[in-house]
matplotlib code that plots the C-alpha trace (Angstrom):
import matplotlib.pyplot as plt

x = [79.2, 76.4, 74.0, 70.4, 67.7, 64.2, 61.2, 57.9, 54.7, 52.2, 49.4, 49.4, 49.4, 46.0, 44.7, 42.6, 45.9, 48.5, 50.3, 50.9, 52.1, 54.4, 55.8, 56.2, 58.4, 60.6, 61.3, 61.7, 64.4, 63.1, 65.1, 61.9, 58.3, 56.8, 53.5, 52.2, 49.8, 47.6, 44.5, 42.7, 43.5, 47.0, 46.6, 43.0, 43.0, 42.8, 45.1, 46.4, 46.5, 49.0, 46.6, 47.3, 50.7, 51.5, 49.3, 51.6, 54.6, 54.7, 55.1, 58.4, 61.5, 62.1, 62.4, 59.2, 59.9, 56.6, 55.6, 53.3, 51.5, 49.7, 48.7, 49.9, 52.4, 54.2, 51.4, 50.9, 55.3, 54.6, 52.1, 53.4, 56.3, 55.2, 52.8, 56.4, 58.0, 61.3, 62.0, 59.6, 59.4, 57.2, 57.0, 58.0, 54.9, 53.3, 54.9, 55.6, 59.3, 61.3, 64.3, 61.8, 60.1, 63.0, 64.3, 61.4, 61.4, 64.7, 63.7, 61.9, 65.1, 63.4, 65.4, 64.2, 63.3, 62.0, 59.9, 59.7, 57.0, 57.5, 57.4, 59.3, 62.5, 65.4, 66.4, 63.3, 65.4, 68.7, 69.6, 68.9, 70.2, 72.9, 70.2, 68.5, 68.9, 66.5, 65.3, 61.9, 61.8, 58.2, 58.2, 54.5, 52.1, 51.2, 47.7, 47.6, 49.3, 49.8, 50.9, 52.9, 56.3, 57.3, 61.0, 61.5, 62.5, 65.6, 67.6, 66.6, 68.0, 71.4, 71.5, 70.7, 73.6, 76.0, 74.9, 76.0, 79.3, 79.9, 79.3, 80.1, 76.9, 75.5, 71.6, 70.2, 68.3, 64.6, 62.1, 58.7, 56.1, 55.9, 59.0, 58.8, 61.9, 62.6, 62.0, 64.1, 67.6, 67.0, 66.8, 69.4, 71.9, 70.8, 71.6, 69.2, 69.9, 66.0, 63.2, 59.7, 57.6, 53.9, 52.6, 55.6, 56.5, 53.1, 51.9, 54.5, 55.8, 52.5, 53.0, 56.9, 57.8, 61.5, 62.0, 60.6, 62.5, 65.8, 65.5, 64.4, 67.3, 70.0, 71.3]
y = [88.9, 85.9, 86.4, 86.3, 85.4, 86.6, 83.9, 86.3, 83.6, 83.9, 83.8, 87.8, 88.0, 89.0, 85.2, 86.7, 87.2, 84.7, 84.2, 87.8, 88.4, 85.8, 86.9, 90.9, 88.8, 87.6, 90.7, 92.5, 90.3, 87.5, 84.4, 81.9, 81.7, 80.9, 78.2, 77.8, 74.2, 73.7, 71.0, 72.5, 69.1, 69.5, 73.5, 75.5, 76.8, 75.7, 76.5, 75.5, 72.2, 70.7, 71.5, 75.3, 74.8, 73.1, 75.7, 78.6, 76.8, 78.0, 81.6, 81.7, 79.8, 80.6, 77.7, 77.0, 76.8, 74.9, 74.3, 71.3, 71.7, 68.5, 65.5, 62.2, 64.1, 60.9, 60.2, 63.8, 64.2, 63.0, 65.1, 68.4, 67.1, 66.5, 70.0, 71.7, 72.0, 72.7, 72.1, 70.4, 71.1, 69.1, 69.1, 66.5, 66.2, 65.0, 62.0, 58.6, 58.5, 61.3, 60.2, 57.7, 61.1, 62.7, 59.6, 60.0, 63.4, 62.9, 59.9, 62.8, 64.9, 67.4, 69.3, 68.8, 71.4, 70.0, 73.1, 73.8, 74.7, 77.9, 74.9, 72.5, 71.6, 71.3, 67.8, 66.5, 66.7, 66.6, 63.5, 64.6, 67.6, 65.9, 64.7, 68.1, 71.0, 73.6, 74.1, 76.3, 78.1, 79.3, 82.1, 82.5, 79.4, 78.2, 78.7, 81.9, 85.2, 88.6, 87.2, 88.6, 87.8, 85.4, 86.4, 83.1, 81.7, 83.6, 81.2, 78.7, 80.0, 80.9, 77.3, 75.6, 78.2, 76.8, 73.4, 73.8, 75.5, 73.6, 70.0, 71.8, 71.5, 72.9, 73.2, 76.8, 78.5, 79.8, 82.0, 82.5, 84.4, 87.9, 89.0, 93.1, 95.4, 95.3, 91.4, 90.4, 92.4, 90.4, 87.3, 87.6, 88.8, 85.5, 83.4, 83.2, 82.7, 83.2, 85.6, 84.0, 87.3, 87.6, 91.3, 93.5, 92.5, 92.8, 95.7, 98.1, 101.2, 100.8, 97.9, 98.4, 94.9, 95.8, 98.1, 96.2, 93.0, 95.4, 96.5, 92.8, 91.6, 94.7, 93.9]
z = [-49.3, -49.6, -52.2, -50.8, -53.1, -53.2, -53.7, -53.8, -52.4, -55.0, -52.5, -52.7, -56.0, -58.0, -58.7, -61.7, -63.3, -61.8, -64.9, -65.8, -62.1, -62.5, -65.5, -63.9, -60.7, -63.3, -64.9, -61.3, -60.3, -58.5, -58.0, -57.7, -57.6, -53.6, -54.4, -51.2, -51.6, -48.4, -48.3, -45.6, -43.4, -42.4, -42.4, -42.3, -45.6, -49.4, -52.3, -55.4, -56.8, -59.6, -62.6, -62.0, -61.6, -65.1, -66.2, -64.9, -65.4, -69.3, -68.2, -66.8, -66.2, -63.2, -60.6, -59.0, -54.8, -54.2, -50.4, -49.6, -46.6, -47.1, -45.4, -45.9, -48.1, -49.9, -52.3, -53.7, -54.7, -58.3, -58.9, -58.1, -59.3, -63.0, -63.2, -62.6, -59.3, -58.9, -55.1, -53.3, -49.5, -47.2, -43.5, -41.1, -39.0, -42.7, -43.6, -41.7, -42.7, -43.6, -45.2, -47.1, -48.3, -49.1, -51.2, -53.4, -53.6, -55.4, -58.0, -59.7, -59.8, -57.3, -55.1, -51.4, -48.8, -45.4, -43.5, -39.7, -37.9, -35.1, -32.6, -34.9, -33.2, -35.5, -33.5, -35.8, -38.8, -37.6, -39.2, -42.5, -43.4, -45.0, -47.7, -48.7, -50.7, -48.6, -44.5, -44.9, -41.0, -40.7, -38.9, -38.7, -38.1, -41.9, -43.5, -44.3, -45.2, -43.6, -39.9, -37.6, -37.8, -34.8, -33.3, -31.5, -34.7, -35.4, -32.7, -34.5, -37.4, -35.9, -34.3, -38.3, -39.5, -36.9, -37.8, -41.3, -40.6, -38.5, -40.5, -44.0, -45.4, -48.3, -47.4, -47.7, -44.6, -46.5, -44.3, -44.7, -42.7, -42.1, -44.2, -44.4, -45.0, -41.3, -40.5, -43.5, -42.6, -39.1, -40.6, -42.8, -40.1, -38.6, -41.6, -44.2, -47.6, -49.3, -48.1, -48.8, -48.8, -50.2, -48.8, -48.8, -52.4, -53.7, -51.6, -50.6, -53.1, -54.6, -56.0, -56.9, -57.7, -59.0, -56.0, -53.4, -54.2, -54.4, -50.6, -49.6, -51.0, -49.3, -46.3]

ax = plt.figure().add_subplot(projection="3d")
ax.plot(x, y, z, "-o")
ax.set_aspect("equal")
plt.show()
């Protein structure tokens, strides 16, 4: 039996007291910490920037799982990459070269996630999956939390699994949108290896943290 792994998105968390949340995930039993970065160009919101993540980096050691949806990508890596992360993930649609991306990801002894998009096709990154550590499927559009979970994206998931089987590769299969006791038992059945999930962990069992990241991770 796989073990799947549990990386609770931050953005749900009470921002007045980040670093205290993040030290209550680690003692629940989460694997990682979810940092969701978006500039409000590439996707319609703003988040966190590096400063605040070498500031919350200090109150755990747990990896940090940190998602840039940013645009051009390539020039913000080092950055995020010296506040803290752990495994960067960028998307395909924000960079000019992928593998050029993926490359430099890896001169900072990053792990390297690349995320797709609900209308992503995987045929966009099929040539490097051999290269990375982590494929992000979005199953809600990114920019902001509490969508609906989009069940379209579970083939896609199936056909990524098959992929790796099939090729022997050692990439994990992450999801993130709409991940609730229900959706992540689906997705899991479909191949995932690690449930991004903001709302159910932060706001189901009133607040359970331990629970709640116990039934996400039971399939």
């Amino acid at each position: 039996m796989k073990k799947i792994q549990v990386s609770p998105s931050i953005l749900s968390a009470d921002f007045s007291k980040l670093g205290d949340d993040i030290k209550r995930l680690e003692q629940s039993g989460a694997d990682m910490i979810h940092v969701d970065v978006m500039d409000g160009h590439f996707v319609p919101n703003l988040t966190i920037g590096p400063p605040v993540i070498k500031s919350l980096r200090k109150y755990t050691k747990l990896p940090f799982d940190v998602h840039l949806m940013i645009d051009p990508v390539h020039k913000y890596i080092k950055d995020y990459s010296d506040a803290g992360a752990d495994i960067i993930t960028f998307h395909p649609e924000a960079t000019k070269n992928i593998l050029e991306t993926i490359n430099h990801i890896k001169t900072f002894n990053k792990k390297v996630g690349i995320s797709l998009n609900p209308d992503t096709e995987i045929k966009t990154i099929e040539q490097q999956l051999n290269s990375v550590d982590l494929i992000l499927i979005m199953s809600v559009y990114p920019g902001f939390g509490g969508q609906k979970f989009i069940n379209r994206v579970i083939q896609k998931i199936r056909d990524l699994d098959k992929i790796r089987n099939q090729k022997k590769l050692n990439f994990k299969i992450e999801i993130d949108g709409g991940i609730n006791f229900e959706t992540s038992k689906i997705a899991i059945e479909a191949g995932v290896d690690i449930l991004v999930s903001g709302t159910t962990v932060f706001k189901e069992n009133n607040g359970d943290l331990e629970k709640n990241i116990k039934i996400l991770k039971q399939f």
